[in-house]
ZAMARGU-4260 file (C-alpha; in steps of 0.2 Angstrom, whole numbers, plus 5000, padded with zeros to 4 digits):
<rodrens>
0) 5164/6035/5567 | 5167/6053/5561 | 5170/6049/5542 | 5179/6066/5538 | 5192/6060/5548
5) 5194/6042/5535 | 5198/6055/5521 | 5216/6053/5531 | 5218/6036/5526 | 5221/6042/5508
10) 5236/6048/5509 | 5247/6034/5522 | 5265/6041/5517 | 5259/6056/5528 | 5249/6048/5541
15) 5256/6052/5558 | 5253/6040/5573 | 5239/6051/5581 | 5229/6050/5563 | 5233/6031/5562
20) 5230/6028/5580 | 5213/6040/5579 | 5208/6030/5563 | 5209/6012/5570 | 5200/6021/5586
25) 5186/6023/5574 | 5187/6008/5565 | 5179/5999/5579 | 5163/6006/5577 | 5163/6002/5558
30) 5174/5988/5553 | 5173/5977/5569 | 5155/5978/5574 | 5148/5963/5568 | 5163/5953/5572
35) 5166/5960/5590 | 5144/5953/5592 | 5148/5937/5586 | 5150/5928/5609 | 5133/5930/5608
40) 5127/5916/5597 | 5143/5907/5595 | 5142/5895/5607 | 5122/5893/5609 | 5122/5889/5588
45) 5136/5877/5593 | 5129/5866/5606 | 5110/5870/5600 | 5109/5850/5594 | 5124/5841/5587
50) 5133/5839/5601 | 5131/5838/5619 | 5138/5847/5634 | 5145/5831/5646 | 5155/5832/5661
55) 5175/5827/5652 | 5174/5842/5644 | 5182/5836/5628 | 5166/5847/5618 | 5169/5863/5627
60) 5189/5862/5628 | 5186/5857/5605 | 5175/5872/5602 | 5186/5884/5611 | 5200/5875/5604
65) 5194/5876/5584 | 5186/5896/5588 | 5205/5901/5594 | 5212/5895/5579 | 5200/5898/5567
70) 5202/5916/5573 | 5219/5917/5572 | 5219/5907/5555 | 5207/5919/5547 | 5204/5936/5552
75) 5222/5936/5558 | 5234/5928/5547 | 5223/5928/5530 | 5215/5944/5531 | 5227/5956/5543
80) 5244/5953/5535 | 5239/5943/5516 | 5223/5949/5512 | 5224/5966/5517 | 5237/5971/5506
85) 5225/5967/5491 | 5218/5987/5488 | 5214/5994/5474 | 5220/6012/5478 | 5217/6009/5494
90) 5201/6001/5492 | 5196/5986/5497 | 5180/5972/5495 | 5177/5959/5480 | 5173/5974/5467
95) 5191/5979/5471 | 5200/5963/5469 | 5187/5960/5453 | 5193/5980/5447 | 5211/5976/5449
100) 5212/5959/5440 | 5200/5969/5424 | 5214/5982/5426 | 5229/5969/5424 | 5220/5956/5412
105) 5206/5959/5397 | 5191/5950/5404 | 5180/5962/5408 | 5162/5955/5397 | 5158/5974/5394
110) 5167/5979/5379 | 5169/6000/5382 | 5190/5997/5389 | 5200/6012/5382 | 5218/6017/5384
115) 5217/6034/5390 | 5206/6025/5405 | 5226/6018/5410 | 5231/6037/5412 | 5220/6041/5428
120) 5229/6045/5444 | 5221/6029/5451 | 5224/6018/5437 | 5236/6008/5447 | 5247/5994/5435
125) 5262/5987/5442 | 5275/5982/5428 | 5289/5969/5433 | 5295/5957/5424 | 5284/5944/5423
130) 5288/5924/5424 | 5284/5913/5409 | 5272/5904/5419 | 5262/5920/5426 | 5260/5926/5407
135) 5254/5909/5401 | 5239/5909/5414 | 5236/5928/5409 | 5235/5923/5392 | 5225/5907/5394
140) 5213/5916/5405 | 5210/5931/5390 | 5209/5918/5377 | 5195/5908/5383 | 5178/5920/5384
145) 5169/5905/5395 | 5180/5909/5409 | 5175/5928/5410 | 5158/5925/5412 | 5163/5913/5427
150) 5173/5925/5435 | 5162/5936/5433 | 5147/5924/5442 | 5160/5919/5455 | 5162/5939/5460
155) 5141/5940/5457 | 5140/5924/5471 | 5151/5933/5483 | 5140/5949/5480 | 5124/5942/5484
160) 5131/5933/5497 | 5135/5949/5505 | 5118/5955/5501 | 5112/5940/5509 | 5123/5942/5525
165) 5114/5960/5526 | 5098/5950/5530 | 5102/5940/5542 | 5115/5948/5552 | 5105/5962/5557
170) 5090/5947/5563 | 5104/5937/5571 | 5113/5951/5580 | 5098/5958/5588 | 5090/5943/5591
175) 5104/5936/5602 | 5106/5952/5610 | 5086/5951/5616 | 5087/5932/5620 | 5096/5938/5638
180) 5079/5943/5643 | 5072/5924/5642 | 5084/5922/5658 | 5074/5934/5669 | 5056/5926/5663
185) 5049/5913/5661 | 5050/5901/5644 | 5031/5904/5641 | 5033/5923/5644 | 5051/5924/5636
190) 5043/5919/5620 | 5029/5932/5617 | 5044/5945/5621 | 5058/5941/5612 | 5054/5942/5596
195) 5040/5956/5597 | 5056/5966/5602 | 5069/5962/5591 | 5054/5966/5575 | 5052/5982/5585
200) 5071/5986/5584 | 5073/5982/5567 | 5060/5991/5561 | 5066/6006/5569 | 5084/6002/5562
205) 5077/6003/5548 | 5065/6016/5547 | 5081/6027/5552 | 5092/6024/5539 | 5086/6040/5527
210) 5093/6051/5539 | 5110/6043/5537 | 5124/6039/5552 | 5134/6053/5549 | 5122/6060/5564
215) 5125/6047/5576 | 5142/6040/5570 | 5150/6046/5584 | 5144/6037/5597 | 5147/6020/5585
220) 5166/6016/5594 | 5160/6021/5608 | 5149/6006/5609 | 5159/5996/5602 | 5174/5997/5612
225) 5163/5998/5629 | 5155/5981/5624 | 5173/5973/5619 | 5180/5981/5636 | 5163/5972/5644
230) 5165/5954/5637 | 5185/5954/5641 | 5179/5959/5659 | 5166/5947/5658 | 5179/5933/5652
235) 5193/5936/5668 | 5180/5935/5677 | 5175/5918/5672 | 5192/5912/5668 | 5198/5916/5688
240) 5183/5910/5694 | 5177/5893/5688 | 5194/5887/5679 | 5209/5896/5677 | 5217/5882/5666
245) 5207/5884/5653 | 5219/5893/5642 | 5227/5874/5638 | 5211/5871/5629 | 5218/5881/5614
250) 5231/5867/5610 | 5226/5860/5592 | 5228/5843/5603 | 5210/5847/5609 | 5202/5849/5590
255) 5206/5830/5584 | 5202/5824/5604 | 5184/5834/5598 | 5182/5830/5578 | 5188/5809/5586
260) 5175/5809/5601 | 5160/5819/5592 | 5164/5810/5573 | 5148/5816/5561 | 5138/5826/5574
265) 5156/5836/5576 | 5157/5841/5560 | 5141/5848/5559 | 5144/5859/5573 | 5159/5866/5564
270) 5144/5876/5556 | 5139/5884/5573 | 5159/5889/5576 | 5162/5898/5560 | 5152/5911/5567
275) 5165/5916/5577 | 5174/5923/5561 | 5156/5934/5555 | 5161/5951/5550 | 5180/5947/5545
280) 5175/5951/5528 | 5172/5969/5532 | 5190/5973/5536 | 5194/5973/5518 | 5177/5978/5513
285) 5180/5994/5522 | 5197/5996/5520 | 5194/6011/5510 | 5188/6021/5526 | 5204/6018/5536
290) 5220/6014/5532 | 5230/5996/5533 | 5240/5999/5548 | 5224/6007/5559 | 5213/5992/5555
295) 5229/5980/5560 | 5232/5989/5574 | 5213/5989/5580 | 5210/5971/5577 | 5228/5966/5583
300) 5227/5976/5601 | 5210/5977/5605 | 5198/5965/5595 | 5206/5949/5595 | 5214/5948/5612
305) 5195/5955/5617 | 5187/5941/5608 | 5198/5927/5614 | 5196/5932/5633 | 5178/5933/5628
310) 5178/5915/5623 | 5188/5908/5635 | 5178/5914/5649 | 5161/5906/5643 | 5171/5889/5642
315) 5176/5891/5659 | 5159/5894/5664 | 5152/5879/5656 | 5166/5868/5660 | 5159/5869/5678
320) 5141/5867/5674 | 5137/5851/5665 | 5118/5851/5670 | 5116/5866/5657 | 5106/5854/5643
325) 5097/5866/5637 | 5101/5877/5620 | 5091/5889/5626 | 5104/5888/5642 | 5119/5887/5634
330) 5120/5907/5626 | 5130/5921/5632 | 5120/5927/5645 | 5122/5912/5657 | 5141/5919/5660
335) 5136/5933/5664 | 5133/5937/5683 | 5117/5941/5690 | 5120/5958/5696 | 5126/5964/5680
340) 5115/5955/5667 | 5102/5970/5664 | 5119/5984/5660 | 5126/5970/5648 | 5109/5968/5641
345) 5109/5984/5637 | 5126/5987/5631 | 5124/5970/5619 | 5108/5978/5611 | 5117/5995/5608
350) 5132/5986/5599 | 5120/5972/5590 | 5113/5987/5581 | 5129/5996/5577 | 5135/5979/5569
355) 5119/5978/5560 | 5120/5996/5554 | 5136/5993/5547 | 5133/5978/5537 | 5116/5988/5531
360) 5125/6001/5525 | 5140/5990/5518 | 5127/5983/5507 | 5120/5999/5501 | 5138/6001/5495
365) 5142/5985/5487 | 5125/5989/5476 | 5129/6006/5471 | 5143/5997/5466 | 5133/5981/5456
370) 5124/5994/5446 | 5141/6003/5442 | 5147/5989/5431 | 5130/5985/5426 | 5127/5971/5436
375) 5111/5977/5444 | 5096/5984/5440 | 5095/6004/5443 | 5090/6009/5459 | 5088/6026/5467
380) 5103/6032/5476 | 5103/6045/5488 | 5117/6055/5497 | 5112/6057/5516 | 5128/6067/5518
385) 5131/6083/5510 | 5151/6085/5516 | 5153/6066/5519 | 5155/6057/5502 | 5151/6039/5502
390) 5136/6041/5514 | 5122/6034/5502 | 5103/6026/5506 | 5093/6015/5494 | 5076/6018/5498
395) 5070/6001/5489 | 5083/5989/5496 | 5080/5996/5513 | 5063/5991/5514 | 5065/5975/5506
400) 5079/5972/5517 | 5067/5975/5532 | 5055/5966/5528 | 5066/5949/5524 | 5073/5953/5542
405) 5058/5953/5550 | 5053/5937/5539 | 5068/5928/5544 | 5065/5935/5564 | 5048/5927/5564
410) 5049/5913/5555 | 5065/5906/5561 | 5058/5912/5578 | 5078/5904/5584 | 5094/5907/5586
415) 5100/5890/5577 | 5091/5891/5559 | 5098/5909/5557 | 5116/5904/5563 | 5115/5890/5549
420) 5111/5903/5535 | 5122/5916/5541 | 5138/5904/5544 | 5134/5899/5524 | 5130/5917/5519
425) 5149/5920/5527 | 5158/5907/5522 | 5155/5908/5505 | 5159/5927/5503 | 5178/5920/5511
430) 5178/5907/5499 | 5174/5921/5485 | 5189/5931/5491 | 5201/5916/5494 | 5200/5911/5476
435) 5201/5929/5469 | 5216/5935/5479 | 5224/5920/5473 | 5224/5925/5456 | 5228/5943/5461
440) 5244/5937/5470 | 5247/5929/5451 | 5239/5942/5438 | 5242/5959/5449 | 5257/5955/5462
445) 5266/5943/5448 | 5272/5930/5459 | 5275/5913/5456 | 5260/5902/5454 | 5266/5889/5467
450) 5261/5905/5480 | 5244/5907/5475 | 5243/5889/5473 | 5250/5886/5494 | 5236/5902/5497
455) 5223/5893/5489 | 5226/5877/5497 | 5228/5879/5515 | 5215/5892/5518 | 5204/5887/5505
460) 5204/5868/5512 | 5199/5875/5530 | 5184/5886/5521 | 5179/5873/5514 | 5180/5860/5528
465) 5167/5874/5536 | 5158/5876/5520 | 5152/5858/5519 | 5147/5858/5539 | 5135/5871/5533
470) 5130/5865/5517 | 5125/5850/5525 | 5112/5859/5534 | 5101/5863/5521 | 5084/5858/5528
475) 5090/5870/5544 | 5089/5887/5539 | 5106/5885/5526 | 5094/5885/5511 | 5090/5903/5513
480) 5104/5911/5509 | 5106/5900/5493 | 5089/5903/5488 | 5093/5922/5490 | 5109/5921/5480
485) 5099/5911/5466 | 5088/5924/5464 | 5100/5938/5465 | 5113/5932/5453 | 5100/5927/5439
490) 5094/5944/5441 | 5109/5955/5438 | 5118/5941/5427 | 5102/5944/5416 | 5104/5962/5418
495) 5123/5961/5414 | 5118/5950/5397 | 5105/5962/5392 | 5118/5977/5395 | 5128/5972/5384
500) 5118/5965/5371 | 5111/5983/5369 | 5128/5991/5369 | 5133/5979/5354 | 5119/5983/5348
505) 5121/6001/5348 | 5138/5999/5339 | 5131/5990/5326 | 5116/6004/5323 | 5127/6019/5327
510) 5126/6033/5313 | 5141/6041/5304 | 5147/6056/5307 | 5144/6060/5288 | 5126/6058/5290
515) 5128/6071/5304 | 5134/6084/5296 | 5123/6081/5280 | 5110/6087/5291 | 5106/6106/5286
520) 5091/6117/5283 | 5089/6110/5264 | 5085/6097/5275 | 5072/6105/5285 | 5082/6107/5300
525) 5079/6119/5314 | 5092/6120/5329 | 5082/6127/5343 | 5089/6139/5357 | 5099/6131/5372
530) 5110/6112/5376 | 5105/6098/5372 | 5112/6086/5380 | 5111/6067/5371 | 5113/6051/5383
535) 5125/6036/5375 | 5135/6023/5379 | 5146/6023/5364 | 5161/6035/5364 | 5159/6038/5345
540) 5150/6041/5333 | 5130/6047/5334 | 5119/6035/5343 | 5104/6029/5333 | 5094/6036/5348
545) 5097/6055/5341 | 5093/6048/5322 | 5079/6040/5328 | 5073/6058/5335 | 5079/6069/5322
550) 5069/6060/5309 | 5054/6061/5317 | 5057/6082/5324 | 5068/6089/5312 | 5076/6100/5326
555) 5089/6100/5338 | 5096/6113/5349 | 5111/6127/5345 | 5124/6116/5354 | 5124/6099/5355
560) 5134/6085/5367 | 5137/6069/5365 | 5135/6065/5384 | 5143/6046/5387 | 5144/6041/5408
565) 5155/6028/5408 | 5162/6019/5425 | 5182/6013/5421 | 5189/6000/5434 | 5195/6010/5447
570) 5186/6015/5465 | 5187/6034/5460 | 5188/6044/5449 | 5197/6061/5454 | 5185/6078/5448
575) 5199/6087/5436 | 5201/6070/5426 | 5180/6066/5424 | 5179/6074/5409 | 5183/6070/5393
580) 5179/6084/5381 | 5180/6084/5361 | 5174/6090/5346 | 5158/6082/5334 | 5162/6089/5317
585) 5167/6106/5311 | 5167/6122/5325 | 5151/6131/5316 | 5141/6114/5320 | 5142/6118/5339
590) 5142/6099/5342 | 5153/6090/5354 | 5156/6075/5364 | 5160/6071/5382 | 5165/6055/5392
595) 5160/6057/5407 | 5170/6041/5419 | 5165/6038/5436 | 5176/6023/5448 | 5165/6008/5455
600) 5162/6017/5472 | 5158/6036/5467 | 5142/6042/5465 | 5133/6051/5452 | 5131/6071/5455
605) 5118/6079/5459 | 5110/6089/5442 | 5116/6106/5448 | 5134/6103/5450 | 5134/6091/5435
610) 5127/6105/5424 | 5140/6117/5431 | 5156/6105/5430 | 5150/6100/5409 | 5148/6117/5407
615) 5162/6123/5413 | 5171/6109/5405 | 5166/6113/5387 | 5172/6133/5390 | 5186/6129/5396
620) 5189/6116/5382 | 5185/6130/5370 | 5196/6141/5376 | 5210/6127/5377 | 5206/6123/5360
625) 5207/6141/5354 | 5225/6146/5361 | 5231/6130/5354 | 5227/6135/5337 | 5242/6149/5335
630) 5254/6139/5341 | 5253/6121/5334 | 5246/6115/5317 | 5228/6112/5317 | 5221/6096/5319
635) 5207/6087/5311 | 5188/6094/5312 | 5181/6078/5320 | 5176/6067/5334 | 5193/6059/5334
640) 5200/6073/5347 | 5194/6072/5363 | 5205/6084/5379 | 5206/6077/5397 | 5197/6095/5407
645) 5199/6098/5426 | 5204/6112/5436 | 5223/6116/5441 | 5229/6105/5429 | 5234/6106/5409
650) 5224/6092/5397 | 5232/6081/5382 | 5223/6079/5368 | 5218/6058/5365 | 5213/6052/5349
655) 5199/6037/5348 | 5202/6025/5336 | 5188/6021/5325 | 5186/6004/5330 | 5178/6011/5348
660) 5192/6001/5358 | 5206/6012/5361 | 5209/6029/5365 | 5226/6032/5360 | 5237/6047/5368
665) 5243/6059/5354 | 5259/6066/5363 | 5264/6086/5362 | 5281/6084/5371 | 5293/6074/5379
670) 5284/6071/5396 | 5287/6056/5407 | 5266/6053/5409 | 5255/6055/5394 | 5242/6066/5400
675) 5242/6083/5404 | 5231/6095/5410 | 5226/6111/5409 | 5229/6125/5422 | 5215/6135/5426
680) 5207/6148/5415 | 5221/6163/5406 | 5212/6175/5402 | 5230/6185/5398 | 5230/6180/5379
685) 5219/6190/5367 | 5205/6178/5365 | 5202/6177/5346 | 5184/6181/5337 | 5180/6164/5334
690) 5183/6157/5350 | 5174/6173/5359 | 5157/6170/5347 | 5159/6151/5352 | 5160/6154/5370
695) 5146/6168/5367 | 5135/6156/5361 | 5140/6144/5372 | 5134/6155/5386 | 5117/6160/5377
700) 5113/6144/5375 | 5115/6140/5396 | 5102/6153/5397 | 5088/6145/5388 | 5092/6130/5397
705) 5097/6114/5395 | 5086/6098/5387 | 5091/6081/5393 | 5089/6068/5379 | 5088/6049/5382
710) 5085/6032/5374 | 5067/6025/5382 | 5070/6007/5376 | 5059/5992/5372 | 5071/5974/5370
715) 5064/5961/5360 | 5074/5946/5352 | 5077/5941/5334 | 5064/5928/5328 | 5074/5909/5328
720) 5084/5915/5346 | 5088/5903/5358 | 5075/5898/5374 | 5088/5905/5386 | 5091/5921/5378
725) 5069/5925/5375 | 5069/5919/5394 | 5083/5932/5397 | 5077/5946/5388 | 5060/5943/5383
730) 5056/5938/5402 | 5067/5941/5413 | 5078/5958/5407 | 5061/5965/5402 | 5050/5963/5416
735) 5067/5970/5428 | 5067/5986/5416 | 5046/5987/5420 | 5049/5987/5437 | 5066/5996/5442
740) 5069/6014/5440 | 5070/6023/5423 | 5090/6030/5417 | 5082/6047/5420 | 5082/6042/5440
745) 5101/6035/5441 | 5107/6049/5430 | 5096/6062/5443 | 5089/6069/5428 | 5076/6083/5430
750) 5057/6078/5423 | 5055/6095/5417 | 5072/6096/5408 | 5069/6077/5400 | 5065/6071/5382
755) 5065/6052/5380 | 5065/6044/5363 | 5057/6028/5360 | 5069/6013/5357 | 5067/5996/5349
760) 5082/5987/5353 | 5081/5970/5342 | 5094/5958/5349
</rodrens>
């Protein structure tokens, strides 16, 4: 894929048909790669031990009978034409359906929701009128404060399943594609070769990602398409060979002749067919890249015609070979003719590891955005792209993902204890997003609850039928991605609970402005040359971090900011409505404050351009400020004003409300949207005295530099606290902050230009 050309898929009203047709084109290399890989291990995790392979058939005609319509069922009809339509902005994944139901009901457990957040561009609310019923379950849903924190472990389940999933697909994918070697040796040489090889291409999958795909993207549809042309091939040729009636086998006839003949062992293997559905997940995950219509169109006309021919074609083939016993037999490659096994050896490796790179770097995403709504522990993230944005690398997850791939490679050591995890991994990320769209159909899209509820029930019922076959496989291979997804969630829920422990605990400890300004030099107090730029999570007031250091250095630097990054619901936040700028106390202070909001899928910038872009954001809001003040009465020398800054557009002026839960807008005329932004710099008015000795100062001060201030906080719990919260922070939140990356790391603060301040956070 060539991700400059998904920038297209922002803007669908002008989307012709080459862009839409060019985008699903390049959708196959990202969104279909892990699905389109999935006839490799299907059938062999199928018939690996619960059933048998016998001369009627019946097994063979019920498996390709329950993978037809469990792909039609589910990437097709929930995903392509229901789910689909679920975007945030465009956006899609569980963050997005979790964003847009924060967006349309309070339950967001982090208390920092303002009302000037609902004017961003990509603040998307729908207003109809809603039905008595729909408002009753909004407001039943705000009232009780239990049911927050278990949405917001229902969206932290599906997370770290899809962290899990980015485990075991890559072992799963390339370990199937390598297993077509084991038909040209022999099973004791097989053996010693398989796995040595599939360790050696993950490591080297791996080992890659720092240098990002933007290099290499290219050639990911490529692959793709040339193996989905190569299996439908593959499946003609099998289906006019051995037996061309083998498209009456998809009659649903053939699923209760299977389920009646096969009874418990039947059901189990329901856990083996669900594989057929891996990766459906990511054409909403990566909706954001494409557009709707190019991922339908891709999926509609290419993928699942390919996957069915695929499928089709391996049944024909083993409904004419019942003396294939053998699991280690019954795989993709025994279809496949002799003559051309070593090409589509070749061509299956190449497209396991596209599929494997996508979900690797799907997961980088879905942390980046974890840690945005402080559900993860800070990591390191790093742009591999400097013109593509999106295209990240986590150098600690990377490692630890390898290594637990090659642990899983190695001590599975087979295709059928993998398939189990991955198949539970799967399905419980699609049960995740089944119950969460059902409540957007009723919170976001207002429809009657009857809809949501007829959503819930029939593809939830068939989730779950698949859920239980692989549940029941515990002892085989399903316990990993649960014991995974145990450790996960209790690790960022007990982030999440520590976050916002501390941030009430910073309301609670903040200082007055008064006590602010009460500092002079009777006081003792020096202001220093340059910016000094203090790090806090509340929006007002001065943070008992800055008190903390003033008392013990009486000095503090020429111009002050009040730097707050907070990340509001949305996927993005556009550049020339980042900043919110206002003023801390009196002009002759030089102290201000600025919010800086980020969406759930940007990424922090790099210290250069963030120094530039606040910098250029407090002239401009001096300036603003200035030619505001001869034409309108002047307002209130406070923190209560803060101005929306961004180029080409003119800014309103908001007022926080004391209470630090509103931002409310003030209007200055009669405009249909309540913000309004500022037009680039004028220099044609005279610029008065004032204003030029602020910006003067302003400007002195860039060139002694600028001094980064943050909180270095040590947690500890109230003497008489429960055992769960000492084990949450005394144990657990404690020994994450020891071992995780400082703020200084996830803010891309320079270690010359840093000042931390020792913290005691009681809670």
């Amino acid at each position: 894929m060539d991700p400059e050309c998904a920038n297209f898929a922002k803007d669908r009203k002008k989307d012709s048909w080459r862009t839409t047709l060019l985008l699903a084109y390049q959708s196959l290399g990202v969104v279909y790669g892990d699905l389109s890989i999935s006839p490799l291990y299907v059938y062999k995790s199928t018939f690996a031990e619960d059933i048998t392979h016998s001369e009627t058939n019946e097994e063979v005609y019920g498996v390709l009978s329950f993978v037809f319509w469990t792909l039609t069922l589910i990437p097709l009809f929930k995903y392509v034409f229901i789910v689909l339509r679920a975007d945030d902005n465009g956006e899609g994944g569980t963050f997005a359906l979790y964003s847009s139901i924060c967006r349309h009901t309070n339950v967001c457990l982090l208390p920092n929701r303002q009302v000037a957040d609902e004017e961003l561009s990509t603040y998307k609310l729908e207003y109809p009128k809603e039905t008595e019923r729909s408002s009753r379950i909004k407001t039943w849903l705000e009232k009780h404060k239990n049911l927050h924190t278990a949405l917001l472990v229902v969206v932290m389940l599906g997370t770290c399943m899809v962290i899990g999933d980015g485990v075991l697909t890559p072992a799963i994918s390339v370990f199937s594609a390598v297993s077509g070697l084991e038909l040209s040796m022999s099973r004791n040489h097989h053996e010693y070769a398989v796995i040595p090889i599939t360790c050696f291409i993950l490591v080297c999958l791996f080992a890659l990602q720092h240098y990002g795909t933007h290099r290499v993207g290219f050639l990911f549809a490529p692959v793709i398409l040339a193996w989905l042309i190569c299996i439908s091939a593959l499946g003609i040729y099998n289906i006019l060979h051995w037996n061309p009636r083998i498209y009456q086998a998809m009659s649903p006839y053939y699923m209760f002749r299977f389920l009646k003949k096969t009874k418990k062992s039947g059901w189990m293997s329901l856990g083996g067919i669900l594989l057929c559905m891996t990766g459906s997940e990511a054409m909403f995950a990566d909706l954001g890249h494409f557009s709707y219509t190019a991922i339908q169109i891709a999926f509609t006309s290419i993928v699942y015609p390919a996957l069915i021919l695929a499928y089709m074609g391996q049944a024909a083939y083993l409904s004419r070979h019942h003396k294939i016993h053998s699991s280690y037999q019954i795989g993709f490659y025994v279809s496949v003719p002799e003559s051309v096994r070593w090409p589509v050896l070749l061509v299956a490796i190449l497209a396991s590891v596209v599929g494997s790179q996508a979900i690797i770097t799907g997961t980088f995403s879905i942390i980046n955005q974890s840690q945005s709504l402080s559900c993860f522990p800070r990591v390191k993230v790093v742009h591999t792209s400097n013109k593509i944005h999106g295209q990240i690398y986590i150098p600690e997850i990377n490692w630890l993902l390898m290594i637990l791939c090659i642990a899983v490679t190695v001590g599975f050591r087979n295709t059928k204890h993998i398939s189990n995890a991955s198949g539970l991994a799967v399905i419980t990320v699609m049960l995740v997003t089944t119950c969460l769209t059902s409540l957007v159909i009723i919170l976001c899209w207002h429809k009657p609850p009857i809809l949501a509820l007829c959503f819930l029930l029939f593809f939830g019922s068939i989730e779950a039928l698949y859920f239980s076959a692989s549940l029941i496989k515990f002892l085989d291979g399903a316990w990993l991605p649960i014991l995974l997804a145990l450790i996960l969630v209790t690790v960022m829920f007990t982030w999440h609970y520590a976050t916002i422990k501390k941030y009430e605990y910073d309301i609670q400890n903040k200082v007055t402005l008064d006590w602010l300004l009460a500092l002079g030099d009777k006081l003792g107090i020096v202001r220093v040359p340059g910016i000094g730029l203090v790090y806090t999570d509340i929006i007002s007031g001065v943070p008992a971090n800055f008190s903390r250091f003033v008392t013990n250095l009486p000095a503090f630097h020429k111009i002050l900011v009040f730097v707050c990054v907070k990340w509001v619901p949305v996927p993005y936040v556009p550049p020339p409505e980042r900043f919110l700028v206002g003023r801390v106390g009196p002009p002759n202070h030089r102290s201000y404050r600025c919010i800086v909001r980020y969406g759930y899928r940007d990424v922090h910038q790099d210290v250069d351009s963030f120094e530039s872009e606040l910098f250029d954001s407090l002239s401009d809001f001096i300036r603003l400020e200035g030619s505001n003040k001869s034409s309108q009465q002047e307002q209130p020398e406070d923190d209560s004003n803060l101005t929306v800054i961004g180029s080409f557009k003119r800014p309103s002026i908001v007022e926080i409300e004391s209470d630090e839960d509103s931002i409310k807008p003030v209007q200055q005329e009669v405009k249909k949207k309540k913000v309004r932004f500022f037009i680039e710099k004028n220099n044609s008015y005279e610029m008065d005295k004032l204003v030029r000795d602020e910006l003067e100062e302003l400007y002195e001060a860039k060139e002694s530099g600028m001094a980064f201030i943050l909180g270095h906080s040590h947690v500890q719990t109230k003497p008489g606290s429960s055992v769960f919260k000492r084990l949450a922070i005394d144990c657990g939140y404690n020994f994450l902050r020891r071992n995780c990356r400082g703020p200084d790391v996830a803010l891309k603060v320079p270690p010359a230009s840093l000042l931390e301040v020792g913290m005691v956070y009681v809670l």
